[in-house]
BAFI-290027 format. One record per atom (N, C-alpha, C): residue number from 1; residue in three letters; atom name; x negated, y negated, z negated. Coordinates in nm, 2 decimals. Example, Ala and Ser with C-alpha at 12.3 -4.5 7.8 and 13.67 -1.06 7.14 Angstrom:
BEGIN
SITE resi resn name     xx     yy     zz
SITE    1  ALA    N  -1.32   0.57  -0.78
SITE    1  ALA   CA  -1.23   0.45  -0.78
SITE    1  ALA    C  -1.32   0.33  -0.78
SITE    2  SER    N  -1.28   0.22  -0.71
SITE    2  SER   CA  -1.37   0.11  -0.71
SITE    2  SER    C  -1.29   0.00  -0.79
***
This chain:
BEGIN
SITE resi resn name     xx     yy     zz
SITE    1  UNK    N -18.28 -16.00 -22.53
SITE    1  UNK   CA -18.37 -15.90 -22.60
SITE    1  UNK    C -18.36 -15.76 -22.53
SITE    2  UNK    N -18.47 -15.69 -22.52
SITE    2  UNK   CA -18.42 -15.56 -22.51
SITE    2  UNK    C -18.42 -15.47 -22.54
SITE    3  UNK    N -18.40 -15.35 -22.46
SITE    3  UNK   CA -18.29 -15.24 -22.57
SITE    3  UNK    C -18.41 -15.16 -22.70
SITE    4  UNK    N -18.49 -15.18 -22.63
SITE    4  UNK   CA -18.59 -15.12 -22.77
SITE    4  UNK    C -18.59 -15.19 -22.89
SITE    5  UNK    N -18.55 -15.35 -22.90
SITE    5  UNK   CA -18.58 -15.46 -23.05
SITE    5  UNK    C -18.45 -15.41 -23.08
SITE    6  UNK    N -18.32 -15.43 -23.00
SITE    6  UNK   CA -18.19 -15.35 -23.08
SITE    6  UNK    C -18.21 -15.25 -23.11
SITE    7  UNK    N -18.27 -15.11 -23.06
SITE    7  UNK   CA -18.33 -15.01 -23.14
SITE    7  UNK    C -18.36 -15.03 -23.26
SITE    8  UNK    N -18.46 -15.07 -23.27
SITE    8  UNK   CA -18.55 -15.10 -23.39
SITE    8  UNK    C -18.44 -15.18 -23.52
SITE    9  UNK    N -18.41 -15.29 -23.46
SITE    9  UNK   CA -18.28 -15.35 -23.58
SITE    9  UNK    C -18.17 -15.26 -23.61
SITE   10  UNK    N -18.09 -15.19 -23.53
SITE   10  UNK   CA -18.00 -15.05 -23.57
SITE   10  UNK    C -18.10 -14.98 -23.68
SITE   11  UNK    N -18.22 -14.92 -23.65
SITE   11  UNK   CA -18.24 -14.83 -23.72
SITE   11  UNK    C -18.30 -14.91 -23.85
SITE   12  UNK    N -18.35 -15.02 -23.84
SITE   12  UNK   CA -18.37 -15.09 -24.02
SITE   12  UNK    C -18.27 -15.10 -24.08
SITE   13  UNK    N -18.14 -15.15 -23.98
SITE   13  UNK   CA -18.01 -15.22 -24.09
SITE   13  UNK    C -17.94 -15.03 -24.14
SITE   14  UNK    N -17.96 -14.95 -24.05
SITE   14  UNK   CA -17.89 -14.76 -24.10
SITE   14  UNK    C -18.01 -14.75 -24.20
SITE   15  UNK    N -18.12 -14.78 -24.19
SITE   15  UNK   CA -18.21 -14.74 -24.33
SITE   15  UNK    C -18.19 -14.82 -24.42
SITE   16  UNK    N -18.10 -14.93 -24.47
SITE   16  UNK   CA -18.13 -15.02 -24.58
SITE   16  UNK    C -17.98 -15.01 -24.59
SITE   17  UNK    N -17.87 -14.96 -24.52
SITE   17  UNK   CA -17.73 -14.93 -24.55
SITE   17  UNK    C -17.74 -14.79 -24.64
SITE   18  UNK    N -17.81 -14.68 -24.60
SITE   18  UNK   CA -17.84 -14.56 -24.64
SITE   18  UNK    C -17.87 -14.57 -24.75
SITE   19  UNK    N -17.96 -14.66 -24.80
SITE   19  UNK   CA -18.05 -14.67 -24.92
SITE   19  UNK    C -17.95 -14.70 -25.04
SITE   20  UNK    N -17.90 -14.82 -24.98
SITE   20  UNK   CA -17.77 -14.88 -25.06
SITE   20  UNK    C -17.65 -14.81 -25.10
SITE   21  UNK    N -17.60 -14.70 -24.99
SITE   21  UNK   CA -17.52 -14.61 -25.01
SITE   21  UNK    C -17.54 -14.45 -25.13
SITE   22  UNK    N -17.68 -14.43 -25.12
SITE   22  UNK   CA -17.71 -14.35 -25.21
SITE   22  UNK    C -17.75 -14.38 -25.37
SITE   23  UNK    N -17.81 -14.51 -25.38
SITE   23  UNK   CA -17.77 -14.59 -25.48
SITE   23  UNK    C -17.63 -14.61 -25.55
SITE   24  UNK    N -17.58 -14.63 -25.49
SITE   24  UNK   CA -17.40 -14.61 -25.50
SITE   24  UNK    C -17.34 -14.50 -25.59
SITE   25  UNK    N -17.44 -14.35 -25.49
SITE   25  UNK   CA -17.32 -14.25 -25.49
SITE   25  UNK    C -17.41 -14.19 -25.59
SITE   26  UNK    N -17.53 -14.24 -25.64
SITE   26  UNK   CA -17.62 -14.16 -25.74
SITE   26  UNK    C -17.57 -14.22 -25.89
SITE   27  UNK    N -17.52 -14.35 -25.88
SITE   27  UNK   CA -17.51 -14.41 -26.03
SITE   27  UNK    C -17.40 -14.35 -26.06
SITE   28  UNK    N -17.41 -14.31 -26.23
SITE   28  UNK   CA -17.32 -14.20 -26.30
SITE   28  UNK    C -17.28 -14.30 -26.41
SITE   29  UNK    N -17.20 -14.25 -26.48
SITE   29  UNK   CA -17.14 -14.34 -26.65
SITE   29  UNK    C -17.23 -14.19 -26.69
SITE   30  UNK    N -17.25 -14.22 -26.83
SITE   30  UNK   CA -17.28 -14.12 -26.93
SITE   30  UNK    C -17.18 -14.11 -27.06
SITE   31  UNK    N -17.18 -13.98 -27.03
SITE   31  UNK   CA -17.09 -13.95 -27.13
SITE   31  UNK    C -17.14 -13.86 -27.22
SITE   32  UNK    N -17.14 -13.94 -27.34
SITE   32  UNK   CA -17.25 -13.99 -27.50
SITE   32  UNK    C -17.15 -13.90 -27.59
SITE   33  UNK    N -17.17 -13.84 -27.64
SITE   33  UNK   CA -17.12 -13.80 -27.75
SITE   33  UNK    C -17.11 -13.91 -27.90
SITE   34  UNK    N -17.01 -13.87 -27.99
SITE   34  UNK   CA -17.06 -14.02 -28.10
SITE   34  UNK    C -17.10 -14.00 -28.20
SITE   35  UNK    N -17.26 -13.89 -28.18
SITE   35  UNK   CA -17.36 -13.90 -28.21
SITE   35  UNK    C -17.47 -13.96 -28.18
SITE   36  UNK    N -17.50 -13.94 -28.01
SITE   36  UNK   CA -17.59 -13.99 -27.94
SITE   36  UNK    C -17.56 -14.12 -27.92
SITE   37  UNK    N -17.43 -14.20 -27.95
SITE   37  UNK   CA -17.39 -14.37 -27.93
SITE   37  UNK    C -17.43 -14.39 -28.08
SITE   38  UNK    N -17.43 -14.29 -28.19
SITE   38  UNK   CA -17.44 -14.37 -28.31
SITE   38  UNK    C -17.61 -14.39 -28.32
SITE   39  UNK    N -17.67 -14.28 -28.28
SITE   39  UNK   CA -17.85 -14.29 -28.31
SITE   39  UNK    C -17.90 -14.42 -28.19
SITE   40  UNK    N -17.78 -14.43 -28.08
SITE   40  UNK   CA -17.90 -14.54 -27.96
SITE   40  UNK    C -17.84 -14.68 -28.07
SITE   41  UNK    N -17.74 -14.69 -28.14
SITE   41  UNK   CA -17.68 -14.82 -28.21
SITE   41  UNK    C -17.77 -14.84 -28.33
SITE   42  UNK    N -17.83 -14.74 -28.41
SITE   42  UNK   CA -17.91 -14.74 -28.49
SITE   42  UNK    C -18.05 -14.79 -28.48
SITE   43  UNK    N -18.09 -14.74 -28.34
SITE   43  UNK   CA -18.21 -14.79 -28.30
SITE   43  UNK    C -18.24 -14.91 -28.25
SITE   44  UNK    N -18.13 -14.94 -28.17
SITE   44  UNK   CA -18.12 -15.08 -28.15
SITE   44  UNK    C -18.11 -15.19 -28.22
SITE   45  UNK    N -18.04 -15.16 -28.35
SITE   45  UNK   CA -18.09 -15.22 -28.47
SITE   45  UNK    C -18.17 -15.25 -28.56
SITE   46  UNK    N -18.26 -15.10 -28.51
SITE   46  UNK   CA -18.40 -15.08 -28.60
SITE   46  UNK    C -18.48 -15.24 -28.53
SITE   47  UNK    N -18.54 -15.20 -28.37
SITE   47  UNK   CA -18.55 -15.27 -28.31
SITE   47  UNK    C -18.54 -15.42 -28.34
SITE   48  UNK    N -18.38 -15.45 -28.34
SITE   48  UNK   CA -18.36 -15.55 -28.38
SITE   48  UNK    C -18.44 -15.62 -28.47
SITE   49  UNK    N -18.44 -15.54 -28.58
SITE   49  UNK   CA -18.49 -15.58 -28.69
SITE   49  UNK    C -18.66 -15.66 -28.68
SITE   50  UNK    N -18.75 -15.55 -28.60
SITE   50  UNK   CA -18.85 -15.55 -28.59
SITE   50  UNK    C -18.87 -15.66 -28.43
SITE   51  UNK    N -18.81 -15.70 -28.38
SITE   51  UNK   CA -18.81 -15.83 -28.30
SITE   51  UNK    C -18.83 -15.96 -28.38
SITE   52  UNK    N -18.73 -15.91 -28.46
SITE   52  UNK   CA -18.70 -16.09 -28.58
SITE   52  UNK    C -18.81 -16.10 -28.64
SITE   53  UNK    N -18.91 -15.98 -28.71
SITE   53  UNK   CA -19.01 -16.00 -28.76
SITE   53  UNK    C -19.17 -16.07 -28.71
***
């Protein structure tokens, strides 16, 4: 092969490593007060309800 298609493979596999890595470093936990865990538990039950129906 030559050096240009290794080029090109380096730079797809550093763009889809990058991508992966920012993905990574972007995902957070949330931290809910237990209010805001009691209204999403509420709703999800509302929901609930109205699925069964």
């Amino acid at each position: 092969m030559t050096t240009t298609i290794w080029l090109i493979i380096a730079t797809v596999l550093m763009f889809i490593v990058s991508g992966i890595y920012l993905l990574y470093k972007s995902a957070k936990k949330f931290n809910l007060s237990k209010q805001q865990l009691e209204k999403i538990n509420q709703r999800n039950r509302e929901q609930d309800k109205k699925d069964k129906e």
